[in-house]
PDBQT receptor file of N, H, CA, C and O in Angstrom, charges set to zero:
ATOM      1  N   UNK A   1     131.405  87.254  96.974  1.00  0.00    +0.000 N 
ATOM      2  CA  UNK A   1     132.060  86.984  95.720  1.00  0.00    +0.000 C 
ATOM      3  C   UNK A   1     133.332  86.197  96.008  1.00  0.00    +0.000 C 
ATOM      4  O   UNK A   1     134.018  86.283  97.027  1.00  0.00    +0.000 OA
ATOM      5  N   UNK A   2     133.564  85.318  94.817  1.00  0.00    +0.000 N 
ATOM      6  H   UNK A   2     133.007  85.248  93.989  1.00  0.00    +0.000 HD
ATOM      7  CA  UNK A   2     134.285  84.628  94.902  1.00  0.00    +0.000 C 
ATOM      8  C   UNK A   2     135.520  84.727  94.171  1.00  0.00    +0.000 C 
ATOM      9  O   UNK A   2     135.444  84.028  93.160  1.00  0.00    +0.000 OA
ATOM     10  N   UNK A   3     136.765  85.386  94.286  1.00  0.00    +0.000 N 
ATOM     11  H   UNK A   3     136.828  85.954  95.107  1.00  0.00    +0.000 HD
ATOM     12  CA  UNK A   3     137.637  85.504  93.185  1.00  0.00    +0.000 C 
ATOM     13  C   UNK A   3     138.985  84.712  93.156  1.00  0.00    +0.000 C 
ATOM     14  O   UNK A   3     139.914  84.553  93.949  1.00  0.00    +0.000 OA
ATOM     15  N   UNK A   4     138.756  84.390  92.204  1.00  0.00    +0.000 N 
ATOM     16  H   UNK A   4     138.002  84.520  91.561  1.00  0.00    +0.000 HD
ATOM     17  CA  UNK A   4     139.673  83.046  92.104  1.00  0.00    +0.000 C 
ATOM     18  C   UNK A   4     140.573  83.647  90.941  1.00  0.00    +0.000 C 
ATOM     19  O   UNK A   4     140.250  84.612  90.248  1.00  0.00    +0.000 OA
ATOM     20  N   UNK A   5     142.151  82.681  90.805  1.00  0.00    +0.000 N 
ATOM     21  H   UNK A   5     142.414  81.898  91.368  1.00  0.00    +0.000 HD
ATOM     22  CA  UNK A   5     143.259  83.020  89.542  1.00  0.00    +0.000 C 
ATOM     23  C   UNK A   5     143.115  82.272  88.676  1.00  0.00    +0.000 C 
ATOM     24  O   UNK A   5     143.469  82.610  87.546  1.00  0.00    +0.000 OA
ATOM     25  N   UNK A   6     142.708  81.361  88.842  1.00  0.00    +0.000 N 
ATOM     26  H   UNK A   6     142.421  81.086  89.760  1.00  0.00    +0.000 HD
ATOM     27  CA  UNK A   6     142.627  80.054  88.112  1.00  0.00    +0.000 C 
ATOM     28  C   UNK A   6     141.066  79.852  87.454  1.00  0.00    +0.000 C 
ATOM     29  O   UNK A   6     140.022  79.785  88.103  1.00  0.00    +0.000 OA
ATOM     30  N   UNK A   7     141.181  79.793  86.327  1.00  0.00    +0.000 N 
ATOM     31  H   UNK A   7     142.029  79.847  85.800  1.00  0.00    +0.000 HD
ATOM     32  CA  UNK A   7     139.981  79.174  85.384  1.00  0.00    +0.000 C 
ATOM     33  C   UNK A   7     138.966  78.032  86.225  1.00  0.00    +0.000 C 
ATOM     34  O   UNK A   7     139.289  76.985  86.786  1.00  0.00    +0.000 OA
ATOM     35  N   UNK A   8     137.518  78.726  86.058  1.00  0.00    +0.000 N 
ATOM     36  H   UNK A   8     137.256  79.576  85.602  1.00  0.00    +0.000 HD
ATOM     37  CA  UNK A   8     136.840  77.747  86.497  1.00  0.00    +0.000 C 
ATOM     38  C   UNK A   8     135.705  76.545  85.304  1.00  0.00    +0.000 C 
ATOM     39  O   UNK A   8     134.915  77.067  84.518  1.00  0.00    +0.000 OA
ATOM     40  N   UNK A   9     135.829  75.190  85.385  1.00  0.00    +0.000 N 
ATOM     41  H   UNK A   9     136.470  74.765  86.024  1.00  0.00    +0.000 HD
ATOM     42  CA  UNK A   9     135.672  74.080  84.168  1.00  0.00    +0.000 C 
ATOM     43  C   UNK A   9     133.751  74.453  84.771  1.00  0.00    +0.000 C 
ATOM     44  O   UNK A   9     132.969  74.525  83.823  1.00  0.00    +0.000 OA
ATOM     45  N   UNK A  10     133.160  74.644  86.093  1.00  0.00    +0.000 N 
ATOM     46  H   UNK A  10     133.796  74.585  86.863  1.00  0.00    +0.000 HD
ATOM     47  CA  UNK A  10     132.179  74.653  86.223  1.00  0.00    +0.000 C 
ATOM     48  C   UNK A  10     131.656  75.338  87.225  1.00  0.00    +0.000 C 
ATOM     49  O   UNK A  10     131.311  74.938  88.337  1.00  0.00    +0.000 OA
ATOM     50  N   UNK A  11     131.613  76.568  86.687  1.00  0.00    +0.000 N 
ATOM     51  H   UNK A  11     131.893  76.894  85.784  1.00  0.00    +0.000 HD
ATOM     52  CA  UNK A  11     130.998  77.761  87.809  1.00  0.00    +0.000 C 
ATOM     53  C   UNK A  11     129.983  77.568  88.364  1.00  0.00    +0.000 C 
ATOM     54  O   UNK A  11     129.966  77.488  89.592  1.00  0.00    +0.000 OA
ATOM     55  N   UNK A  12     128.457  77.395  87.353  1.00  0.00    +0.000 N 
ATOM     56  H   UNK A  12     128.471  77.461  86.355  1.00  0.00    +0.000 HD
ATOM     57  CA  UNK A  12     127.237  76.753  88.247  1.00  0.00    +0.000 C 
ATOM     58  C   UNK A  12     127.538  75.779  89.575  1.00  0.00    +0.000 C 
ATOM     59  O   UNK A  12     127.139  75.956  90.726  1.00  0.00    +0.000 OA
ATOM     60  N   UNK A  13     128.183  74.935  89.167  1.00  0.00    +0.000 N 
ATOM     61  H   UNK A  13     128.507  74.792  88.232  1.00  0.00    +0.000 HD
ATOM     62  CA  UNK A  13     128.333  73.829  89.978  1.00  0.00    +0.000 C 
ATOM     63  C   UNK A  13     129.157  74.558  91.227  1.00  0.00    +0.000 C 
ATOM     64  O   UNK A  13     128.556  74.475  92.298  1.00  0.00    +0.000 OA
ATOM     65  N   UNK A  14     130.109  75.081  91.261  1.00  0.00    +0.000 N 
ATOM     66  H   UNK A  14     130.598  75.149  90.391  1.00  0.00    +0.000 HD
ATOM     67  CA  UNK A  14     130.912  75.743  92.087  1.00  0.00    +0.000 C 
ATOM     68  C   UNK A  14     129.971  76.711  92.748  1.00  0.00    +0.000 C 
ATOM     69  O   UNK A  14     130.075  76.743  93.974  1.00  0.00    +0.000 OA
ATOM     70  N   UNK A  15     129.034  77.545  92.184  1.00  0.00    +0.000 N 
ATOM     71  H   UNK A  15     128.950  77.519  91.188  1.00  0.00    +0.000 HD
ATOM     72  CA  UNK A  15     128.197  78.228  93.093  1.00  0.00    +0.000 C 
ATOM     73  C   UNK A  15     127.458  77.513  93.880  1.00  0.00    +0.000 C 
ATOM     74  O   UNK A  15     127.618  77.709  95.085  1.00  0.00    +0.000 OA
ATOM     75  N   UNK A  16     126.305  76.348  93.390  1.00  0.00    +0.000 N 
ATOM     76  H   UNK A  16     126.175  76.189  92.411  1.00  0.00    +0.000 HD
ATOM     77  CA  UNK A  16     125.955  75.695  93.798  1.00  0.00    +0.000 C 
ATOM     78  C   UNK A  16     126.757  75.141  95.182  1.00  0.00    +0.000 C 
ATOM     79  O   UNK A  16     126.430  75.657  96.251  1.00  0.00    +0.000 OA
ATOM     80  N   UNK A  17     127.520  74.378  95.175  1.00  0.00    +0.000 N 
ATOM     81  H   UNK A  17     127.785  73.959  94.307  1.00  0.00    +0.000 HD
ATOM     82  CA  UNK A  17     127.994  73.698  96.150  1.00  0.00    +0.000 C 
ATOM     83  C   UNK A  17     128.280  75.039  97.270  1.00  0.00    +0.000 C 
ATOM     84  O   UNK A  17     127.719  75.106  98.364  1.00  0.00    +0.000 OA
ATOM     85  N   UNK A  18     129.191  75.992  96.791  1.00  0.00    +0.000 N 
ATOM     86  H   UNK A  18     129.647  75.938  95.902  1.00  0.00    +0.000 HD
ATOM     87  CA  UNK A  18     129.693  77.016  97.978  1.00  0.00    +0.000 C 
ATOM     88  C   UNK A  18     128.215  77.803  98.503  1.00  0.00    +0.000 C 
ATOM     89  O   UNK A  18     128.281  78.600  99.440  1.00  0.00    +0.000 OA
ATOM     90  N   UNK A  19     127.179  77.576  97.972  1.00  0.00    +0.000 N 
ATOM     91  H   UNK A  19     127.126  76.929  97.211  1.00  0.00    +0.000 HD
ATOM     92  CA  UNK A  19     126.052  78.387  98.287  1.00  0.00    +0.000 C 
ATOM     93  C   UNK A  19     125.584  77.444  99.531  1.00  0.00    +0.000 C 
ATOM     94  O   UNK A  19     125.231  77.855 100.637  1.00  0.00    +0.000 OA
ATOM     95  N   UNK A  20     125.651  76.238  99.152  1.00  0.00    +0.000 N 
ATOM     96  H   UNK A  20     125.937  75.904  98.254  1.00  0.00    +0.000 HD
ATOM     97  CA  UNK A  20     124.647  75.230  99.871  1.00  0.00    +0.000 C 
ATOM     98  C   UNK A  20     125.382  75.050 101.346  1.00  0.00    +0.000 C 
ATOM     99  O   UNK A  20     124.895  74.808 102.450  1.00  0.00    +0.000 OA
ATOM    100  N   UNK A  21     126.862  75.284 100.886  1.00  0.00    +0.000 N 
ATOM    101  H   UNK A  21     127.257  75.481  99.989  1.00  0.00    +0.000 HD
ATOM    102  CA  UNK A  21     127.755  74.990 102.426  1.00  0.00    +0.000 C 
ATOM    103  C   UNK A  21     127.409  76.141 103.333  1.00  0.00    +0.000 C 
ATOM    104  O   UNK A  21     127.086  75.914 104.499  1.00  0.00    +0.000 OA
ATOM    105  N   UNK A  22     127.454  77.199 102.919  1.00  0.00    +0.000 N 
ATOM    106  H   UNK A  22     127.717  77.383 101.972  1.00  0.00    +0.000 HD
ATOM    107  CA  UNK A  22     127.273  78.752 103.401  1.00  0.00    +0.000 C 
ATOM    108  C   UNK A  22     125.815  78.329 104.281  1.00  0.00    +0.000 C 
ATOM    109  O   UNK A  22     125.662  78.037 105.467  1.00  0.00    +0.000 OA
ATOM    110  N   UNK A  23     124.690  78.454 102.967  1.00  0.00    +0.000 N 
ATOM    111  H   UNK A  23     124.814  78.691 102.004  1.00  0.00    +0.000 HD
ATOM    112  CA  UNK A  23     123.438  78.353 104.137  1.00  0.00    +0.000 C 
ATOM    113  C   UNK A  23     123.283  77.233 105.369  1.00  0.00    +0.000 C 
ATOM    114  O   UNK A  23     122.633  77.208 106.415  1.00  0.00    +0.000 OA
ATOM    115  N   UNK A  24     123.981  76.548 104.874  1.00  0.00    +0.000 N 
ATOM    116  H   UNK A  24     124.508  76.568 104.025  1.00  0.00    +0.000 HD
ATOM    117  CA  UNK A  24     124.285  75.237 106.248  1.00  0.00    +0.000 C 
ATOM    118  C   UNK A  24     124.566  75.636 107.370  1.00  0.00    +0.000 C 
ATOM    119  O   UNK A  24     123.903  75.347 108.366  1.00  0.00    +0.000 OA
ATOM    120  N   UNK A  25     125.663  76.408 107.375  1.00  0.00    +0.000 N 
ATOM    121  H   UNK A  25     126.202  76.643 106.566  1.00  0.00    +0.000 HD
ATOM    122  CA  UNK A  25     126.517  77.599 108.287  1.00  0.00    +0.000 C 
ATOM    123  C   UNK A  25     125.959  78.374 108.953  1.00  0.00    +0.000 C 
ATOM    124  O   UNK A  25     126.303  78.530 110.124  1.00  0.00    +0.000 OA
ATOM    125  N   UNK A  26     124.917  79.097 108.386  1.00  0.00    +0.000 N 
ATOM    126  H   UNK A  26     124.638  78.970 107.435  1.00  0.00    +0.000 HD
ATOM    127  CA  UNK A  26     123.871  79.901 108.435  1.00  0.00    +0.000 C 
ATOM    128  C   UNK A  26     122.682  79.495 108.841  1.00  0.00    +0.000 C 
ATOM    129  O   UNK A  26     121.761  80.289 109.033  1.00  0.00    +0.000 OA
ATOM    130  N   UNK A  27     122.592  78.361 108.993  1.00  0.00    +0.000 N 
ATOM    131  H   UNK A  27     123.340  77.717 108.837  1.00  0.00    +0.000 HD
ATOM    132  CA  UNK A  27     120.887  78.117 109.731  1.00  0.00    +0.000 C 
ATOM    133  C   UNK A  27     120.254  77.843 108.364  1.00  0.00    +0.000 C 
ATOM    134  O   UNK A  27     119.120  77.457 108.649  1.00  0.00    +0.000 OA
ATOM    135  N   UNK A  28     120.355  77.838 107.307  1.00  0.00    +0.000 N 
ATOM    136  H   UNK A  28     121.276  78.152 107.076  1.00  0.00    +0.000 HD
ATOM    137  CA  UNK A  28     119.228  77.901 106.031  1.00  0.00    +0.000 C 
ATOM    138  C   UNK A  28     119.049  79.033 105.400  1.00  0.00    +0.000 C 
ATOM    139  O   UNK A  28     118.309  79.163 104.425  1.00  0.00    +0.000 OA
ATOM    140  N   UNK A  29     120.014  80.317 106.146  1.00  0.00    +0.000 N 
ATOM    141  H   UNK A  29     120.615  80.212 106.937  1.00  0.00    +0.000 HD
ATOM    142  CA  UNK A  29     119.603  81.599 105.341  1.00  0.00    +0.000 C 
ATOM    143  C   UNK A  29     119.821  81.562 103.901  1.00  0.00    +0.000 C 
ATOM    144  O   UNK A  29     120.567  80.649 103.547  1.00  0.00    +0.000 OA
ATOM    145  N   UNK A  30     119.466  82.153 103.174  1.00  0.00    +0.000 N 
ATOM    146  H   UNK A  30     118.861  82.895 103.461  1.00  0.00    +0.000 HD
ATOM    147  CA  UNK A  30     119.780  82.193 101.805  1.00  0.00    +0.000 C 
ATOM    148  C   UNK A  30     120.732  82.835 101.455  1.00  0.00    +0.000 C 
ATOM    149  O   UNK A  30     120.693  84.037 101.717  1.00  0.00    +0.000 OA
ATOM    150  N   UNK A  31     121.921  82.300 100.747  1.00  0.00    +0.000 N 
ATOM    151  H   UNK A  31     121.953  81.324 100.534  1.00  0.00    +0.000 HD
ATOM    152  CA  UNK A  31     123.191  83.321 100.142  1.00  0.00    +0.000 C 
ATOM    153  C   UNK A  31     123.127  83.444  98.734  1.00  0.00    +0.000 C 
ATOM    154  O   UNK A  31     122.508  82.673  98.001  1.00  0.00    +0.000 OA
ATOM    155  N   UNK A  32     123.886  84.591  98.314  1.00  0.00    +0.000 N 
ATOM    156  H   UNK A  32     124.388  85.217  98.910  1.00  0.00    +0.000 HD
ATOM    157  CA  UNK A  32     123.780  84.742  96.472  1.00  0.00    +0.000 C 
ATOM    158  C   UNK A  32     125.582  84.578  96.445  1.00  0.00    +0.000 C 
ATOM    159  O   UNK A  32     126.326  85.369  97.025  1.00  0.00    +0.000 OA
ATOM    160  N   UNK A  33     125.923  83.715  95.866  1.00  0.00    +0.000 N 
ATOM    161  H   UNK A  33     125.319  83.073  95.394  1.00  0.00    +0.000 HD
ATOM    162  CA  UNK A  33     127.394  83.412  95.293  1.00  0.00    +0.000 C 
ATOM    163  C   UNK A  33     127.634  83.968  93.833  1.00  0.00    +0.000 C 
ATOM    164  O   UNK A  33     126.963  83.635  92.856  1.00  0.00    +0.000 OA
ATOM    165  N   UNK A  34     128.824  84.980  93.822  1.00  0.00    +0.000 N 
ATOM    166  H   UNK A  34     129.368  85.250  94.616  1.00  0.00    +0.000 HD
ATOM    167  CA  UNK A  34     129.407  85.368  92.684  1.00  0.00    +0.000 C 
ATOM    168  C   UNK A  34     130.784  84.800  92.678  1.00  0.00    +0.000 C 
ATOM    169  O   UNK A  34     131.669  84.672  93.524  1.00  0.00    +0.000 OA
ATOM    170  N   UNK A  35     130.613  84.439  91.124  1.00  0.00    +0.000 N 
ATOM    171  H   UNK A  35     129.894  84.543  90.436  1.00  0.00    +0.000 HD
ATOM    172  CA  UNK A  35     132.528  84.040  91.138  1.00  0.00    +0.000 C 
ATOM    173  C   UNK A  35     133.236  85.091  90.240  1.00  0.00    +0.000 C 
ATOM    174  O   UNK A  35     132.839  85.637  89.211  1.00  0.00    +0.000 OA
ATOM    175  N   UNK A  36     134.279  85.204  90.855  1.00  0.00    +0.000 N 
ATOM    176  H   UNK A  36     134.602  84.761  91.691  1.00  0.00    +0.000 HD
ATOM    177  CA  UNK A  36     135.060  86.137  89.840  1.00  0.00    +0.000 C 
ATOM    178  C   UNK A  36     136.239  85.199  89.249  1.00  0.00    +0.000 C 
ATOM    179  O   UNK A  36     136.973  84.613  90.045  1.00  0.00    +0.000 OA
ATOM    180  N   UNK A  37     136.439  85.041  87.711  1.00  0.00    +0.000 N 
ATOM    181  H   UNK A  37     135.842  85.517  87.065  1.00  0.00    +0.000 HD
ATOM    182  CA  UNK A  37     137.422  83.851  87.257  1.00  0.00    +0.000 C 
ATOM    183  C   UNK A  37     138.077  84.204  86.001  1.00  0.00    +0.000 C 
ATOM    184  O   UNK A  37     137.321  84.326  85.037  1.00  0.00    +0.000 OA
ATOM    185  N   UNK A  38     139.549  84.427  85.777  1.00  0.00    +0.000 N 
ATOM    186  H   UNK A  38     140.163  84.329  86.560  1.00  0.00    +0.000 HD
ATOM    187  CA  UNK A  38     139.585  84.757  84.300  1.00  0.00    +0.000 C 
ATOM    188  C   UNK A  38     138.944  84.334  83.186  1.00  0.00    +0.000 C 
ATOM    189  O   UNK A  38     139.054  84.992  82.151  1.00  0.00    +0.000 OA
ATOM    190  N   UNK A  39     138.435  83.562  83.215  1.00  0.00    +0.000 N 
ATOM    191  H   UNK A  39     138.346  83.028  84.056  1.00  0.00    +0.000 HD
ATOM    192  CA  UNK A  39     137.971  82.542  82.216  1.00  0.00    +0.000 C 
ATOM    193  C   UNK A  39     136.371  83.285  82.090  1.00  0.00    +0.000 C 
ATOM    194  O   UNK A  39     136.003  83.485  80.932  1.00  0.00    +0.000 OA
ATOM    195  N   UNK A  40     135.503  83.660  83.097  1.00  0.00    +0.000 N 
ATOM    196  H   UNK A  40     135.801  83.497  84.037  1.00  0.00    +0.000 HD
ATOM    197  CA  UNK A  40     134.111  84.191  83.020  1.00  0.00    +0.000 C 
ATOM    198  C   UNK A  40     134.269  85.682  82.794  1.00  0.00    +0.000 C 
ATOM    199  O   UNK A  40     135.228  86.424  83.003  1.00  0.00    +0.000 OA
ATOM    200  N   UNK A  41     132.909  85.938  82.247  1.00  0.00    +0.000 N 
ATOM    201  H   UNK A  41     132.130  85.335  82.076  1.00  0.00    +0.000 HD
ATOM    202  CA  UNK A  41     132.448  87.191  81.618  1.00  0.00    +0.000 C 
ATOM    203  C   UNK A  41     132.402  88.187  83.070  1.00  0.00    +0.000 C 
ATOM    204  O   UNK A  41     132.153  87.773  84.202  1.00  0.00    +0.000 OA
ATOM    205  N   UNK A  42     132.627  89.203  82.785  1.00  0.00    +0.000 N 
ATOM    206  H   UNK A  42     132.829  89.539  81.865  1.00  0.00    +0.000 HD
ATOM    207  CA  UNK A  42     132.727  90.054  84.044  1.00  0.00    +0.000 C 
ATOM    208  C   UNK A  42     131.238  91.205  83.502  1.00  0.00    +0.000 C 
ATOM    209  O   UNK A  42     130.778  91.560  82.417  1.00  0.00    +0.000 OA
ATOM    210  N   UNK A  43     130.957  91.424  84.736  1.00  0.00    +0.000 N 
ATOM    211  H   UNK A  43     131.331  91.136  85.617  1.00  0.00    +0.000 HD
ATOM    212  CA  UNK A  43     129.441  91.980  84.832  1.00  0.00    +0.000 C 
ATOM    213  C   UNK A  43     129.756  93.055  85.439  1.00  0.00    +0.000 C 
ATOM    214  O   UNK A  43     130.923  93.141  85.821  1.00  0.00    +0.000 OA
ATOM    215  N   UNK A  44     128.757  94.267  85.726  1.00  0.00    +0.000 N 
ATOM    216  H   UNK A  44     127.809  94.197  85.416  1.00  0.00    +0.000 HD
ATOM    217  CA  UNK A  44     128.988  95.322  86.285  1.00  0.00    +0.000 C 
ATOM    218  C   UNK A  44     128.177  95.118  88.183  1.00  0.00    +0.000 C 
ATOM    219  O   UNK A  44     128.150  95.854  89.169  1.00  0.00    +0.000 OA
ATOM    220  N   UNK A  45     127.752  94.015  87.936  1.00  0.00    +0.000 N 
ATOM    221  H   UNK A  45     127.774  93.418  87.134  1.00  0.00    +0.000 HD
ATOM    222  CA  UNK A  45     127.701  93.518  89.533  1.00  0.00    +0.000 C 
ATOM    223  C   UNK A  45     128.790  93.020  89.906  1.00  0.00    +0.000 C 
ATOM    224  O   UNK A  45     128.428  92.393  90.901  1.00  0.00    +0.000 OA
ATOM    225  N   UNK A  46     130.154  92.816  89.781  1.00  0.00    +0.000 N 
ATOM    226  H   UNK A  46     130.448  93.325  88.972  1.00  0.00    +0.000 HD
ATOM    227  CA  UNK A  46     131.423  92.432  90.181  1.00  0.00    +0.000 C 
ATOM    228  C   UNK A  46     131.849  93.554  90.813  1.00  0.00    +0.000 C 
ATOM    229  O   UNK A  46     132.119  93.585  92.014  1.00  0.00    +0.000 OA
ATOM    230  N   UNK A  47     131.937  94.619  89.960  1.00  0.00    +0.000 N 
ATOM    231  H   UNK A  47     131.719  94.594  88.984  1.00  0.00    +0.000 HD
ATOM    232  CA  UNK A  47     132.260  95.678  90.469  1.00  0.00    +0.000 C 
ATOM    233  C   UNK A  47     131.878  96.575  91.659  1.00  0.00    +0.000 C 
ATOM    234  O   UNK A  47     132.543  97.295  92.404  1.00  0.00    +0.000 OA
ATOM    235  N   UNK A  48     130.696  96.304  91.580  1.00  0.00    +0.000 N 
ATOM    236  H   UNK A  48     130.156  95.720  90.975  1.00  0.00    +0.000 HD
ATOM    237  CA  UNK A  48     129.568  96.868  92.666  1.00  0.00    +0.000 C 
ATOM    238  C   UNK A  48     129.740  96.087  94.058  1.00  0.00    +0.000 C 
ATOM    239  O   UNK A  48     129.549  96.550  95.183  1.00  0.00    +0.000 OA
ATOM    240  N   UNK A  49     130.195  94.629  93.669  1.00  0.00    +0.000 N 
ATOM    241  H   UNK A  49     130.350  94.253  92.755  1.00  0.00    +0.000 HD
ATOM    242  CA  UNK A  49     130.269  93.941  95.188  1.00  0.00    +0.000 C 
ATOM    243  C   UNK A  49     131.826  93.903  95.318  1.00  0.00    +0.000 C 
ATOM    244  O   UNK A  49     132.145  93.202  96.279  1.00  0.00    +0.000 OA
ATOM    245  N   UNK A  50     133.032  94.501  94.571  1.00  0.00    +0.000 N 
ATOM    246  H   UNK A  50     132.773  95.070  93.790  1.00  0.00    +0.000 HD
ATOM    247  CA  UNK A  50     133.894  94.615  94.382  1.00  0.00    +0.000 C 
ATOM    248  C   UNK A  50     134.562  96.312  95.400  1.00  0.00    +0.000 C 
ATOM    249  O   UNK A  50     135.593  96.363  96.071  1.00  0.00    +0.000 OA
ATOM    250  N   UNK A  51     133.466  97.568  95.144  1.00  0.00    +0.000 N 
ATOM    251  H   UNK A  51     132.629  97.527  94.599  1.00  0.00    +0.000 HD
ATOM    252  CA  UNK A  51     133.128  98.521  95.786  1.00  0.00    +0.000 C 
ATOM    253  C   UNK A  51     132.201  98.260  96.946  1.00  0.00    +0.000 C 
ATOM    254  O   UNK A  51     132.516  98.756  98.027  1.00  0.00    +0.000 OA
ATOM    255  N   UNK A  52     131.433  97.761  96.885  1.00  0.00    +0.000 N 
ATOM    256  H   UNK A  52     131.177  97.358  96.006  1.00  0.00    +0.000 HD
ATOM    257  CA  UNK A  52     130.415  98.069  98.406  1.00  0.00    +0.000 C 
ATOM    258  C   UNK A  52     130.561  96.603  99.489  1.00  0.00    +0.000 C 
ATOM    259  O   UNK A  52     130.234  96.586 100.676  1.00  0.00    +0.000 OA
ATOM    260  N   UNK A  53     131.048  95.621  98.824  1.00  0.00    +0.000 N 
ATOM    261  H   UNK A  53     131.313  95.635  97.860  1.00  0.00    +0.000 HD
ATOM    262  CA  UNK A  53     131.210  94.090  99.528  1.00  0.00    +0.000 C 
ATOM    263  C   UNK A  53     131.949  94.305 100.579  1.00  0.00    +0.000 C 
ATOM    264  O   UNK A  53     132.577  95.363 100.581  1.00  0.00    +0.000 OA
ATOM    265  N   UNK A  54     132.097  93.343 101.814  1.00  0.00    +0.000 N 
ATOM    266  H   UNK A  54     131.587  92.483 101.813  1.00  0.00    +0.000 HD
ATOM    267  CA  UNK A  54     132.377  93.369 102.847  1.00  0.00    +0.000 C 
ATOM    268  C   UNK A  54     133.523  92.249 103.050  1.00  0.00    +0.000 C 
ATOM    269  O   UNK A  54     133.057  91.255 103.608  1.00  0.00    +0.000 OA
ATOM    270  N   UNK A  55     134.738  92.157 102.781  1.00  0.00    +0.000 N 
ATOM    271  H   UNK A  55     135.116  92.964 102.327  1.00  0.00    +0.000 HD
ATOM    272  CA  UNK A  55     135.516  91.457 103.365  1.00  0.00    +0.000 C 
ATOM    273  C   UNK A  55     135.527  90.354 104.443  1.00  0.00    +0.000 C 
ATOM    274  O   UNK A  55     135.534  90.674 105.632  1.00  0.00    +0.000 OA
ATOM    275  N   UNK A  56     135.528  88.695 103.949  1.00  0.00    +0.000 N 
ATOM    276  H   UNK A  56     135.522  88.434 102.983  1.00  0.00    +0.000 HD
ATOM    277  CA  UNK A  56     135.095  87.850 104.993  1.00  0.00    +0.000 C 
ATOM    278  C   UNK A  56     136.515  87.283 104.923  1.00  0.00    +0.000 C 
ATOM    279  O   UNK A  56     136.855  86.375 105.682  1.00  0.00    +0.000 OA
TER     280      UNK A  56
């Protein structure tokens, strides 16, 4: 997850791109990108990777 202060104009796009750099990194593995942004709806999967997520 991604948590940012600042309003994001295009989250898809922002996942997109940070997803695609990640699996690059990774050999091709597959990553799931969450953003956290004042501006977006907050889900109860924020919280969950907010509690169980791993600090990078």
């Amino acid at each position: 997850m991604l948590q940012l202060t600042e309003p994001v104009n295009d989250p898809a796009g922002l996942m997109i791109k940070l997803a695609t750099k990640v699996s690059k990194c990774m050999y091709g593995r597959k990553v799931d990108v969450l953003i956290d942004a004042p501006n977006l709806k907050h889900f109860p999967i924020h919280d969950m990777v907010k509690e169980n997520g791993v600090l990078l």
